[in-house]
N, C-alpha and C positions, 0 to 999 in steps of 0.2 A: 236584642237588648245590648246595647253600648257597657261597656265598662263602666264601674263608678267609682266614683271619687273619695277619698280617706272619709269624709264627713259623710257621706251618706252610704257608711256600712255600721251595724251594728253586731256585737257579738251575739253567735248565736245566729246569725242571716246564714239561710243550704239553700243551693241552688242545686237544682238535676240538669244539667246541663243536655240541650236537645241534642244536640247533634252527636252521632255514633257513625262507629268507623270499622268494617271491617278489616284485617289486618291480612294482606295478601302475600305470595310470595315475594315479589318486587319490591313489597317495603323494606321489610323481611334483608334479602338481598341486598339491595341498594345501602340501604344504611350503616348494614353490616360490612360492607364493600369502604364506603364513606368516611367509616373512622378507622380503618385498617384495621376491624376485630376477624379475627382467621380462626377463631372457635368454630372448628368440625359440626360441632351442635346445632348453627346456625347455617353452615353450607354446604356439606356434605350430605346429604340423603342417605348415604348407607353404612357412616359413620352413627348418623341419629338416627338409625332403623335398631341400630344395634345397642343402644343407650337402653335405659330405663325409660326414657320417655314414647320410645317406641316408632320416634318423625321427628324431622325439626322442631329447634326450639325457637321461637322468634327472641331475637335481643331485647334482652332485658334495658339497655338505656332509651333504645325506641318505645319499648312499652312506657318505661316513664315521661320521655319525651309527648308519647301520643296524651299522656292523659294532663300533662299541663298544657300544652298544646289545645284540648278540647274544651278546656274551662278558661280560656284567654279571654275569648270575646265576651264573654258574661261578666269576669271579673276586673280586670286591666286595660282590655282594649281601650286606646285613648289617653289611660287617665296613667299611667305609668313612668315612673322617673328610674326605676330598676328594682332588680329580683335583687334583694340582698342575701337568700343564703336558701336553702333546701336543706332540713333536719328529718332523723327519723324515718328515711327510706325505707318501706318494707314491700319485698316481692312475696307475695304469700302462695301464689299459685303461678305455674308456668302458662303459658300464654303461646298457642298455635296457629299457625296458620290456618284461616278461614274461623278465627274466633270475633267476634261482634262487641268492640266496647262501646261502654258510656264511663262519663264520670259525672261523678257529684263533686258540691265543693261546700263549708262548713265556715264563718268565722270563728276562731276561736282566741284570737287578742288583739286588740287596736291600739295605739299609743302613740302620742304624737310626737315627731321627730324634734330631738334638742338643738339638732344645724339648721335646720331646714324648714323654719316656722311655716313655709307655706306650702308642707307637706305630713306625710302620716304614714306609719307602719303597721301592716294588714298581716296577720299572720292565718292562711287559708288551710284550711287539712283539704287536703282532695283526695278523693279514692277514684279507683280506675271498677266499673265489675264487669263480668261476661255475660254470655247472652243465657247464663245458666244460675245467673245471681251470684257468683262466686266474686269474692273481692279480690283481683290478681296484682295488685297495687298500689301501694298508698304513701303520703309524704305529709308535711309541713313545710309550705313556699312564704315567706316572710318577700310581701311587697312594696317596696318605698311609693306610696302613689300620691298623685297631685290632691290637694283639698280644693274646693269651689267656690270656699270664698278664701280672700286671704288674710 
């Protein structure tokens, strides 16, 4: 399913997004490498042995990263003029290597743009969960997207 267009979302439309991602060392790595984050928690194996969490912790911007990432092609793909804002961040559970997510995704306000008559603002809740039903994070993505007719 293609992304869709301001007008044909209503408040209230969840999607379960299909496609799931296990989250590997290399992500893990790489991305943490990518934005120069040097937190021990995410690179060090004997620094996170020694943590409360017992192993590494995967980055928390990748973990949000992955789960708007996962609900793109369902929701925006195509039809997108840009992400005006991300509210309400919540990591609620840490998130490990070799854990399995999915996300869902919720409207929860539409309103049409005051500049931009031939467009509309989607505000999505998406949550990220593990392969254990646990909800590991969650946001508010406010999207400027195209309408289909003008």
């Amino acid at each position: 399913m293609a992304g869709r267009f301001f007008d044909q979302w209503q408040v209230g439309d969840r999607i379960e997004h299909e496609i799931r991602r296990t989250v590997t060392e290399t992500d893990n790595l790489l991305f943490s490498v990518m934005t120069h984050n040097p937190q021990p928690l995410h690179l060090d194996v004997e620094a996170a042995k020694a943590s409360e969490f017992g192993r590494i912790l995967v980055n928390g911007t990748f973990t949000f990263s992955l789960m708007v990432g996962l609900s793109v092609g369902d929701t925006t793909l195509g039809t997108l003029v840009a992400n005006l804002g991300y509210d309400k961040l919540v990591m609620s559970r840490p998130v490990f290597i070799g854990d399995t997510m999915r996300a869902s995704s919720e409207v929860t306000e539409l309103r049409s743009s005051k500049s931009r008559p031939d467009a509309g603002i989607v505000t999505f809740s998406h949550q990220l969960t593990n392969q254990r039903d646990e909800i590991v994070c969650q946001c508010l993505r406010s999207a400027l997207l195209k309408k289909s007719t003008a």
